[in-house]
Every structure is written in C-alpha cells, then in structure tokens.
NULUMGU-333328 format. One record per atom (N, C-alpha, C): residue number from 1; residue in one letter; chain; atom name; x, y, z. Coordinates in pm, whole numbers, always signed. Example, Ala and Ser with C-alpha at 12.3 -4.5 7.8 and 13.67 -1.06 7.14 Angstrom:
2
<site seq="1" type="a" mol="A" atom="N" X="+1319" Y="-569" Z="+780"/>
<site seq="1" type="a" mol="A" atom="CA" X="+1230" Y="-450" Z="+780"/>
<site seq="1" type="a" mol="A" atom="C" X="+1320" Y="-330" Z="+780"/>
<site seq="2" type="s" mol="A" atom="N" X="+1285" Y="-225" Z="+708"/>
<site seq="2" type="s" mol="A" atom="CA" X="+1367" Y="-106" Z="+714"/>
<site seq="2" type="s" mol="A" atom="C" X="+1290" Y="+3" Z="+787"/>
***
This chain:
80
<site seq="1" type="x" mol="A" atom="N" X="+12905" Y="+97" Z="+9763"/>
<site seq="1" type="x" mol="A" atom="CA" X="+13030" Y="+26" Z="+9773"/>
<site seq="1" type="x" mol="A" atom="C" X="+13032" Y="-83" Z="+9666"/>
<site seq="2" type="x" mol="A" atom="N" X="+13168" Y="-119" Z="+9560"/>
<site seq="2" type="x" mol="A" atom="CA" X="+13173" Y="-202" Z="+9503"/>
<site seq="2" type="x" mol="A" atom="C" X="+13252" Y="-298" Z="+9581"/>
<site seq="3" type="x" mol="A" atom="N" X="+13250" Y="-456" Z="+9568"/>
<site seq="3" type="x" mol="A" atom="CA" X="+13318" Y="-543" Z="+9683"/>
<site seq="3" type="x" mol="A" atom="C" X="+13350" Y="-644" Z="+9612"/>
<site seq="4" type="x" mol="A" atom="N" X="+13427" Y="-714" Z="+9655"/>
<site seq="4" type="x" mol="A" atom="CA" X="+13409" Y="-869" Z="+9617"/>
<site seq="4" type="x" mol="A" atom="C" X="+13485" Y="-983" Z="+9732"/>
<site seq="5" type="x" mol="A" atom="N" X="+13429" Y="-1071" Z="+9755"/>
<site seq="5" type="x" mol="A" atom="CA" X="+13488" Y="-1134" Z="+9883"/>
<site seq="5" type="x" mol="A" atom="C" X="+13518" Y="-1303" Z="+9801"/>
<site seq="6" type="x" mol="A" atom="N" X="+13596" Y="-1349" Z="+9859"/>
<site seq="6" type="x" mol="A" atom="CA" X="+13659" Y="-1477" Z="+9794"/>
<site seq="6" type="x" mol="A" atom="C" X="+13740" Y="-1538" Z="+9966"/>
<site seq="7" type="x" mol="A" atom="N" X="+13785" Y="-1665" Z="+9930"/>
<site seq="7" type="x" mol="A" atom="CA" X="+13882" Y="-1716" Z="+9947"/>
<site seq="7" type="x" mol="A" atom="C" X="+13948" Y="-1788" Z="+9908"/>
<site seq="8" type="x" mol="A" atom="N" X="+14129" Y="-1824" Z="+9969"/>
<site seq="8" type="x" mol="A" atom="CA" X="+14246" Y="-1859" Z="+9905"/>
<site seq="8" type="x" mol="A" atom="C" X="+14286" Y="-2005" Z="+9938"/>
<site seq="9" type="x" mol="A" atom="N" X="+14270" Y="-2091" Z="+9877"/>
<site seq="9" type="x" mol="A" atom="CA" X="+14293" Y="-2259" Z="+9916"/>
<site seq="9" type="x" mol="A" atom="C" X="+14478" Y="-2230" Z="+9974"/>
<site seq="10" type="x" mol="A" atom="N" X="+14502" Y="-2329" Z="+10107"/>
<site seq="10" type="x" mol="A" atom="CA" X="+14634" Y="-2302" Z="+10110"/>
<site seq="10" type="x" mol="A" atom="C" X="+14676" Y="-2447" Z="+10098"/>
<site seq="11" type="x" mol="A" atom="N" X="+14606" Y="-2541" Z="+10101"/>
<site seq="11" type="x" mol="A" atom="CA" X="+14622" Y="-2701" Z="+10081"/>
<site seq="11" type="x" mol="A" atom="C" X="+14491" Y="-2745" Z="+10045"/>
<site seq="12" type="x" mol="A" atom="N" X="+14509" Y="-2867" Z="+9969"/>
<site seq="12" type="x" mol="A" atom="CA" X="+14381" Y="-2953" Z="+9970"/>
<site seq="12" type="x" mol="A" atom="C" X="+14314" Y="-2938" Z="+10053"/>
<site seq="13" type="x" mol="A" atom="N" X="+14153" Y="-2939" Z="+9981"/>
<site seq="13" type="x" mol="A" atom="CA" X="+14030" Y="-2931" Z="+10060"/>
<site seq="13" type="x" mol="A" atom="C" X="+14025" Y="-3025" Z="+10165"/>
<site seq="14" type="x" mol="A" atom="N" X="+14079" Y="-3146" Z="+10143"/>
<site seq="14" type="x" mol="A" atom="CA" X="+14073" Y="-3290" Z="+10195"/>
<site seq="14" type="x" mol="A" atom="C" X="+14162" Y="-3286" Z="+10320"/>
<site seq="15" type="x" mol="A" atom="N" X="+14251" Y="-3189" Z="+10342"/>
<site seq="15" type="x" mol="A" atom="CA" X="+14298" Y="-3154" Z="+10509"/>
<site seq="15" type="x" mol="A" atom="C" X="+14238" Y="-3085" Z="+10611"/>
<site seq="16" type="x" mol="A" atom="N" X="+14159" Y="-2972" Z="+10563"/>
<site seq="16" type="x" mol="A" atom="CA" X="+14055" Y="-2908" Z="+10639"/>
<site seq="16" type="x" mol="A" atom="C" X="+14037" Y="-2974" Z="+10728"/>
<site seq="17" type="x" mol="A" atom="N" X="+14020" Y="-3114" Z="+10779"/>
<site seq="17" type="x" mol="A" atom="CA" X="+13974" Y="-3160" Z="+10896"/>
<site seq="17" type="x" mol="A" atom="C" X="+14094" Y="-3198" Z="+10982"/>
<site seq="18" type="x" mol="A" atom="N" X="+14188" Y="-3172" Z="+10927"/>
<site seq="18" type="x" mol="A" atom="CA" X="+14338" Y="-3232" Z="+11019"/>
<site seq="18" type="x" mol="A" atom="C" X="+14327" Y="-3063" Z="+11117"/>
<site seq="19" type="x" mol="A" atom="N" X="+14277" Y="-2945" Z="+11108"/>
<site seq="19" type="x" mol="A" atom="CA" X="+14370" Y="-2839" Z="+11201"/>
<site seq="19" type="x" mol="A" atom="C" X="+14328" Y="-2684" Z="+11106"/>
<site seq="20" type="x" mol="A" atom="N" X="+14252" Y="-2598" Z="+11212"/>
<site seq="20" type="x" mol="A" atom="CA" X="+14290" Y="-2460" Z="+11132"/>
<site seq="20" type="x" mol="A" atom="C" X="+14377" Y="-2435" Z="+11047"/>
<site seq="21" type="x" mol="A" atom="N" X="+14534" Y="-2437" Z="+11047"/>
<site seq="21" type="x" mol="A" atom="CA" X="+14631" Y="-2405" Z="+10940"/>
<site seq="21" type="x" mol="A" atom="C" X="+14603" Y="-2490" Z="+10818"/>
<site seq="22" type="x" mol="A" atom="N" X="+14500" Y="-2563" Z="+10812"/>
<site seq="22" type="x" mol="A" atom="CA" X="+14467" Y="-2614" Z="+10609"/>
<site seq="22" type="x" mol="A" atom="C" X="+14331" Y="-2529" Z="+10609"/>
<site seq="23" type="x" mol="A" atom="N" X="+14271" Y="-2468" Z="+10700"/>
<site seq="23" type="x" mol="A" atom="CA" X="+14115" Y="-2375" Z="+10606"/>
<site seq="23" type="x" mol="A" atom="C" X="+14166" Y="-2275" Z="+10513"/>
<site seq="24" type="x" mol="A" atom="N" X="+14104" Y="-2250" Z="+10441"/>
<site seq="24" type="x" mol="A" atom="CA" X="+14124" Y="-2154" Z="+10272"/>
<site seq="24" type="x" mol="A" atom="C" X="+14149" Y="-1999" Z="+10415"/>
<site seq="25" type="x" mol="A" atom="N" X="+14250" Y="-1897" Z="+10347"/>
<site seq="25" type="x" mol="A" atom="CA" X="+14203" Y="-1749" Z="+10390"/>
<site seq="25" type="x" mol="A" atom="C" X="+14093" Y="-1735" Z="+10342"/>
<site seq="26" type="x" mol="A" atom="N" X="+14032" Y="-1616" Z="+10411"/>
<site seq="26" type="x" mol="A" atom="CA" X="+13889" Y="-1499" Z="+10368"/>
<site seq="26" type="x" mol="A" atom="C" X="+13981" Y="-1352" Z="+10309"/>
<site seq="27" type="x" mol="A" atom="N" X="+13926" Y="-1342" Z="+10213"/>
<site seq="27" type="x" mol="A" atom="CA" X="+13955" Y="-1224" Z="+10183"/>
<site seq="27" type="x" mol="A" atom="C" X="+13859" Y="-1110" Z="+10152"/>
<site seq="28" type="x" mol="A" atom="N" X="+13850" Y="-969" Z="+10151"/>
<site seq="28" type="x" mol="A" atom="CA" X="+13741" Y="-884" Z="+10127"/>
<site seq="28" type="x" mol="A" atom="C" X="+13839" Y="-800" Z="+10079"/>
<site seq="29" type="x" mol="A" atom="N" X="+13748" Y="-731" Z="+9922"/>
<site seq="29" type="x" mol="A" atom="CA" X="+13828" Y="-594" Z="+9871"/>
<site seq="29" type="x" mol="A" atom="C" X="+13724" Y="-505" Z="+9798"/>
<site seq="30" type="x" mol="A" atom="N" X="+13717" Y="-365" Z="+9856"/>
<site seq="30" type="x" mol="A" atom="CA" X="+13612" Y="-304" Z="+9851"/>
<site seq="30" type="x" mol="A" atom="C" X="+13674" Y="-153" Z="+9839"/>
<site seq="31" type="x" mol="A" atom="N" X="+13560" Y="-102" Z="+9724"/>
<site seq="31" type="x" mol="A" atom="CA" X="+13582" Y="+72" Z="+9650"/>
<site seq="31" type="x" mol="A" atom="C" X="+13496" Y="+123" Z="+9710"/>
<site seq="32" type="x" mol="A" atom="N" X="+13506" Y="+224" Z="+9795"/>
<site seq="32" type="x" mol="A" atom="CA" X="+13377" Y="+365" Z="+9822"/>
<site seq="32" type="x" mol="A" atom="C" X="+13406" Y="+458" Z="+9838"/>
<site seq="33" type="x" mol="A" atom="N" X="+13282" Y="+541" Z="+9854"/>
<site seq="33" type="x" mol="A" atom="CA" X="+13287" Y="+701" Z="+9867"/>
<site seq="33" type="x" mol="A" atom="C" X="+13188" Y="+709" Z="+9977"/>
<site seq="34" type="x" mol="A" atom="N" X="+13213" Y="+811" Z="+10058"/>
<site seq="34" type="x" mol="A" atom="CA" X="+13123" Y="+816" Z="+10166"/>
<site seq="34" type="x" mol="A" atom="C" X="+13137" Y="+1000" Z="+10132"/>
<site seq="35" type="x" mol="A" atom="N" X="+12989" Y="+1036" Z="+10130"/>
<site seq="35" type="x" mol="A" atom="CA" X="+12946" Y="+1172" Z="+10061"/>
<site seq="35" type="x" mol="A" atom="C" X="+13053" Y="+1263" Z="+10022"/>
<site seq="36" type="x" mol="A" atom="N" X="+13131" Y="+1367" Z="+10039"/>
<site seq="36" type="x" mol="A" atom="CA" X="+13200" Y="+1438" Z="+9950"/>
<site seq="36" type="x" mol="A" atom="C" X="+13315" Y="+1420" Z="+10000"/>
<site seq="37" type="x" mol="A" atom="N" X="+13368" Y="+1307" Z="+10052"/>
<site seq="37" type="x" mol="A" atom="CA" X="+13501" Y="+1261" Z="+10087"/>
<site seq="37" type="x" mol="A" atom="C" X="+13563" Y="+1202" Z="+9953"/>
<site seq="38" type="x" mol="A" atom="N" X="+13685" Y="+1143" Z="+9955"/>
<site seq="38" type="x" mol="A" atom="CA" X="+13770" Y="+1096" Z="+9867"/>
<site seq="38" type="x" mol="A" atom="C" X="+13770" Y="+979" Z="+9828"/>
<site seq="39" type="x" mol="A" atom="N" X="+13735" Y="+884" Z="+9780"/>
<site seq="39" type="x" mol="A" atom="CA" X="+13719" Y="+709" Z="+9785"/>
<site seq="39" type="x" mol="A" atom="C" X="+13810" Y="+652" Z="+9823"/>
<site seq="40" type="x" mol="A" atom="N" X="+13802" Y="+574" Z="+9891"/>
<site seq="40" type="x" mol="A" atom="CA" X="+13899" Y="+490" Z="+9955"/>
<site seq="40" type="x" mol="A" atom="C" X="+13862" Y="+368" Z="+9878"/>
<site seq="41" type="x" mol="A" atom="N" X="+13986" Y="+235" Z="+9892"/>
<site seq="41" type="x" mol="A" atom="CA" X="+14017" Y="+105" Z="+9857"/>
<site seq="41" type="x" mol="A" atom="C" X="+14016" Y="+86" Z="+9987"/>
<site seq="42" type="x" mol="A" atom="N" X="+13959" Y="-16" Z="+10015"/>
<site seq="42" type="x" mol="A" atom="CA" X="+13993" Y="-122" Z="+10123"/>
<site seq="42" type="x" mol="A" atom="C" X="+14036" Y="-257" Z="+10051"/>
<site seq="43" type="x" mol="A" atom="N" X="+14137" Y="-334" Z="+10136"/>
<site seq="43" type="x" mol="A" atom="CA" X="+14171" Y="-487" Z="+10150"/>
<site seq="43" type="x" mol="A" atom="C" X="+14195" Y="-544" Z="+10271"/>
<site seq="44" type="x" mol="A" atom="N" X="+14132" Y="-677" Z="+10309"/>
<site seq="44" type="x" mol="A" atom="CA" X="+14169" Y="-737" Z="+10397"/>
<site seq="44" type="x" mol="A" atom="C" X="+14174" Y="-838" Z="+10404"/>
<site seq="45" type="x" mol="A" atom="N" X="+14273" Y="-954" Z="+10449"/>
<site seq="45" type="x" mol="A" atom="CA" X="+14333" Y="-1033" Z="+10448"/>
<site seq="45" type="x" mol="A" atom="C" X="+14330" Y="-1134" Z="+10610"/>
<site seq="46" type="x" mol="A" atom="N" X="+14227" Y="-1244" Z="+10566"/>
<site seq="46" type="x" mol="A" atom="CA" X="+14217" Y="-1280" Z="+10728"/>
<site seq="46" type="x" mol="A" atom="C" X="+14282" Y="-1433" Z="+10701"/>
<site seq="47" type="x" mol="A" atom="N" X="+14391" Y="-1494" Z="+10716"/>
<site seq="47" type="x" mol="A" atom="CA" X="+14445" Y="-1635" Z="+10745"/>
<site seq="47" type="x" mol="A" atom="C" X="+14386" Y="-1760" Z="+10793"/>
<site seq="48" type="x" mol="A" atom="N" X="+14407" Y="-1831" Z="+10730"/>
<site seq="48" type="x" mol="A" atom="CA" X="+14311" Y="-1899" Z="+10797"/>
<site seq="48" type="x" mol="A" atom="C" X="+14161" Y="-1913" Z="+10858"/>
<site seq="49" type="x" mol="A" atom="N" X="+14072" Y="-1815" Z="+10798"/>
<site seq="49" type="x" mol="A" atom="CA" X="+13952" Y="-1815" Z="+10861"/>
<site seq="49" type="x" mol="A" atom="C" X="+13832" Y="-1892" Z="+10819"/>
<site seq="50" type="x" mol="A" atom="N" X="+13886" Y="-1990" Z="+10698"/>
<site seq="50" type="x" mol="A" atom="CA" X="+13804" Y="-2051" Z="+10623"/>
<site seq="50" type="x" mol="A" atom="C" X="+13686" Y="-2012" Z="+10560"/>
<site seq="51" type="x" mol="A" atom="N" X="+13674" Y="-1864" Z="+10570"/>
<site seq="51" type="x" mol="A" atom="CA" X="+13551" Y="-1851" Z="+10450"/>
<site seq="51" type="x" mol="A" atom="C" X="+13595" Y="-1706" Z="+10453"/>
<site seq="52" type="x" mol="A" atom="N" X="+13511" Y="-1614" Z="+10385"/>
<site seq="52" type="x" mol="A" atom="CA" X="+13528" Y="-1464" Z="+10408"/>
<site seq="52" type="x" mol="A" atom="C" X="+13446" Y="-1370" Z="+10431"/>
<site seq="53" type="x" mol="A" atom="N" X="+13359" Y="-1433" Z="+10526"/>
<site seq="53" type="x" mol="A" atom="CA" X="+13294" Y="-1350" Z="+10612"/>
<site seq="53" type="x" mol="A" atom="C" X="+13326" Y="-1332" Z="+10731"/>
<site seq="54" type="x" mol="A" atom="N" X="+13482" Y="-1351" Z="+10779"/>
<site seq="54" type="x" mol="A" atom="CA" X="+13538" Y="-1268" Z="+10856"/>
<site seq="54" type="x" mol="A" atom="C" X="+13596" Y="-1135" Z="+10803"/>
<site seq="55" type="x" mol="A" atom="N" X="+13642" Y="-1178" Z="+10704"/>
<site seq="55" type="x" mol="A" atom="CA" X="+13704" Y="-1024" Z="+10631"/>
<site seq="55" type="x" mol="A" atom="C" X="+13580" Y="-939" Z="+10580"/>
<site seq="56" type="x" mol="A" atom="N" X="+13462" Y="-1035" Z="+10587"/>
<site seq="56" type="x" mol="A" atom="CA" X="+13363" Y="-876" Z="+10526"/>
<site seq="56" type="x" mol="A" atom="C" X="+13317" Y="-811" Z="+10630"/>
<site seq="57" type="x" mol="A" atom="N" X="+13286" Y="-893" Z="+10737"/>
<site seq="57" type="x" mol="A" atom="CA" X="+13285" Y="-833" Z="+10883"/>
<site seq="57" type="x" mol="A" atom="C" X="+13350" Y="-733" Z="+10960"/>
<site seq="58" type="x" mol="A" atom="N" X="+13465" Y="-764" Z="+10958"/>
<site seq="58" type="x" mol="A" atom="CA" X="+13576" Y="-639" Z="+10982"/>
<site seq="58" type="x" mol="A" atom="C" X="+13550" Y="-535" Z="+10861"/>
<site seq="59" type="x" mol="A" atom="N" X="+13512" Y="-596" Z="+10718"/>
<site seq="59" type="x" mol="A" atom="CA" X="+13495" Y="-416" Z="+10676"/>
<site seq="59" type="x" mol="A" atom="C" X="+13387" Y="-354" Z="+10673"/>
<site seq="60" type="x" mol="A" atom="N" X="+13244" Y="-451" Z="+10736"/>
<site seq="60" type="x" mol="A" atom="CA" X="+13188" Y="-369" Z="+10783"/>
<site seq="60" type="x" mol="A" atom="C" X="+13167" Y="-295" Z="+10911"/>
<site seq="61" type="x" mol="A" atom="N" X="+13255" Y="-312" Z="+10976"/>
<site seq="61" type="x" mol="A" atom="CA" X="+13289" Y="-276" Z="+11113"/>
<site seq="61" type="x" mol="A" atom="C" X="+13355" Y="-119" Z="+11038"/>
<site seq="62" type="x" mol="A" atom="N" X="+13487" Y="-130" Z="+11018"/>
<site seq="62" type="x" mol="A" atom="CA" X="+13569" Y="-48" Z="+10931"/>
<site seq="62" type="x" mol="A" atom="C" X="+13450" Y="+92" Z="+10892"/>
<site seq="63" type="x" mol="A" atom="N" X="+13410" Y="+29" Z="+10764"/>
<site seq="63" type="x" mol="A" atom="CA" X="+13324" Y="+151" Z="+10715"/>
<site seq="63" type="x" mol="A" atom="C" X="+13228" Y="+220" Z="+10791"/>
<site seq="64" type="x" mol="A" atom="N" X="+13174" Y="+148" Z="+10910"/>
<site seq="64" type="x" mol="A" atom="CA" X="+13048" Y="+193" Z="+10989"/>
<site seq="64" type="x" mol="A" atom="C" X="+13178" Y="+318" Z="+11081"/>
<site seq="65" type="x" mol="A" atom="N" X="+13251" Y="+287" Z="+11127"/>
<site seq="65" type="x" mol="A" atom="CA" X="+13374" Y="+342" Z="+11231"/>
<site seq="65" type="x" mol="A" atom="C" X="+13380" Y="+493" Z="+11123"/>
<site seq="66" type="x" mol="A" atom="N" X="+13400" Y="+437" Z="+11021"/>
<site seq="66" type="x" mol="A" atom="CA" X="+13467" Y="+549" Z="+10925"/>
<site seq="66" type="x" mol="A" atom="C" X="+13384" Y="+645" Z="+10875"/>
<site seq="67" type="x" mol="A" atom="N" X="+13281" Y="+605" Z="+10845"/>
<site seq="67" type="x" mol="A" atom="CA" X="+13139" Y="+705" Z="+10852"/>
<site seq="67" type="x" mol="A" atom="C" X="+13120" Y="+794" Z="+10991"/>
<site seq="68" type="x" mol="A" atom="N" X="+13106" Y="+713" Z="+11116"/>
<site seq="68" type="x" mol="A" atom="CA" X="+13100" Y="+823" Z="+11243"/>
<site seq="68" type="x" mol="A" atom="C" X="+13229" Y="+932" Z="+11217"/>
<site seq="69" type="x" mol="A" atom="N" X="+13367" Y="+897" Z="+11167"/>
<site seq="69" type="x" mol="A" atom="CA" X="+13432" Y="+991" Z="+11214"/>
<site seq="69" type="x" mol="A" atom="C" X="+13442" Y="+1077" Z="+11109"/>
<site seq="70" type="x" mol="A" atom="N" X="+13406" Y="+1035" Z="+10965"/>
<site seq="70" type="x" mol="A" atom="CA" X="+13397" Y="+1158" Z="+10929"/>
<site seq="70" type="x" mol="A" atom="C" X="+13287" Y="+1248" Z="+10903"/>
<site seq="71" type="x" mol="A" atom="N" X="+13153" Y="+1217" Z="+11016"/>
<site seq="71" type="x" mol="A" atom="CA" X="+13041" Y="+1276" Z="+11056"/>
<site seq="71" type="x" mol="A" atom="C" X="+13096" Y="+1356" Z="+11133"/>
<site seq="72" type="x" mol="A" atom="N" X="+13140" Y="+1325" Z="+11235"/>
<site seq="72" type="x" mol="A" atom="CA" X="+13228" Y="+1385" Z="+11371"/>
<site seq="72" type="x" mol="A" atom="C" X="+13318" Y="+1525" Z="+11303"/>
<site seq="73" type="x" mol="A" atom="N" X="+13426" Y="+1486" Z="+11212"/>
<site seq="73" type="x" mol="A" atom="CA" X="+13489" Y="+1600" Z="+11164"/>
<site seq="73" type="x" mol="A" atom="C" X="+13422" Y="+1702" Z="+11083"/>
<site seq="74" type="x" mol="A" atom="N" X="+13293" Y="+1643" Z="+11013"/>
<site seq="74" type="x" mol="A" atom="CA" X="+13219" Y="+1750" Z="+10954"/>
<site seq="74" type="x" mol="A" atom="C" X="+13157" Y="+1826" Z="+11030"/>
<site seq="75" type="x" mol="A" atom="N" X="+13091" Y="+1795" Z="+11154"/>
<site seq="75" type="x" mol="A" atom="CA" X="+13005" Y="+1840" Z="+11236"/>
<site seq="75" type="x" mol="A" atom="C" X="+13113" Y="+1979" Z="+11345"/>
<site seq="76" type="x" mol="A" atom="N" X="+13226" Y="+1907" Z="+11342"/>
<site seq="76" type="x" mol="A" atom="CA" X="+13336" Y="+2007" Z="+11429"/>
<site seq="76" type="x" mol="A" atom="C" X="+13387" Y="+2093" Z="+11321"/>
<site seq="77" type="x" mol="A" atom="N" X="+13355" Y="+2073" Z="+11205"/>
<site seq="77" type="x" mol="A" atom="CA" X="+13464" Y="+2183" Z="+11103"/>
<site seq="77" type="x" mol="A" atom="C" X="+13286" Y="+2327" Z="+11103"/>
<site seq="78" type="x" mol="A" atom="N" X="+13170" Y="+2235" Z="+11103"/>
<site seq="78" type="x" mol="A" atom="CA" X="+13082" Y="+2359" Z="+11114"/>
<site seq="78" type="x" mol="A" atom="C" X="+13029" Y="+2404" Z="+11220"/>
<site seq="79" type="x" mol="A" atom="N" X="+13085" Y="+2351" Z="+11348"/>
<site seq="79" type="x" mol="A" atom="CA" X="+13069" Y="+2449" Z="+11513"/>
<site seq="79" type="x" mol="A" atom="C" X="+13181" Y="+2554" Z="+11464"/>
<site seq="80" type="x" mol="A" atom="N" X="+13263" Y="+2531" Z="+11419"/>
<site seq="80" type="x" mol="A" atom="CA" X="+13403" Y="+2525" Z="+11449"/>
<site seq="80" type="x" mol="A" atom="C" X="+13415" Y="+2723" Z="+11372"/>
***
C-alpha cells in the first residue's frame, strides 16, 4: 500500500483548547492492490479528530474487511 496521512488546520493552533470544533481534521489517502484484484484508491476524511490516526484506523479496519471478502468470493467462485 502507498499512503499518506496529514491533517487540515481549520483555525489557529491557539484555539484548540477553547472546544473540539478548532482541532485540525485527520485525513488518510491510500493506493493498493490486494493479489489479482483491481487497485483501489481510498480517502478518508475524519472532522475534527485532531490528528490522523483516526482516518488511518478506519483504513485499516477498511482494508483488513476488504481482504476477508475478497478471500470469501475467491474461495466461493472455486467450491462453486
């Protein structure tokens, strides 16, 4: 997987302590191939989460999900 994770200032750093709605978004955006499937783009976009290891979290949730099922469909296309 190629990735890159960042986040997006939505006000000065210097409000962060007034309230969730001033933490930076998390963002995650990521290229793969999972064995003779098609590559997918992922993006995700988390608001407010102040860093972006919520968004890399969810895509590693994502890709682990996405690997079982297309284990699952390979495994049913050769019972099958």
């Amino acid at each position: 997987m190629y990735a890159k994770t960042s986040t997006a200032q939505t006000s000065d750093l210097q409000k962060r302590i007034l309230g969730g709605q001033y933490l930076e978004h998390g963002w995650f955006v990521g290229n793969f191939a999972y064995k003779n499937h098609a590559p997918l783009t992922i993006v995700i976009l988390v608001e407010h989460a102040g860093s972006a290891q919520v968004a890399a979290g969810i895509a590693q949730k994502f890709v682990a999900e996405y690997k079982k099922l297309m284990d699952s469909r390979t495994q049913t296309a050769t019972i099958a």
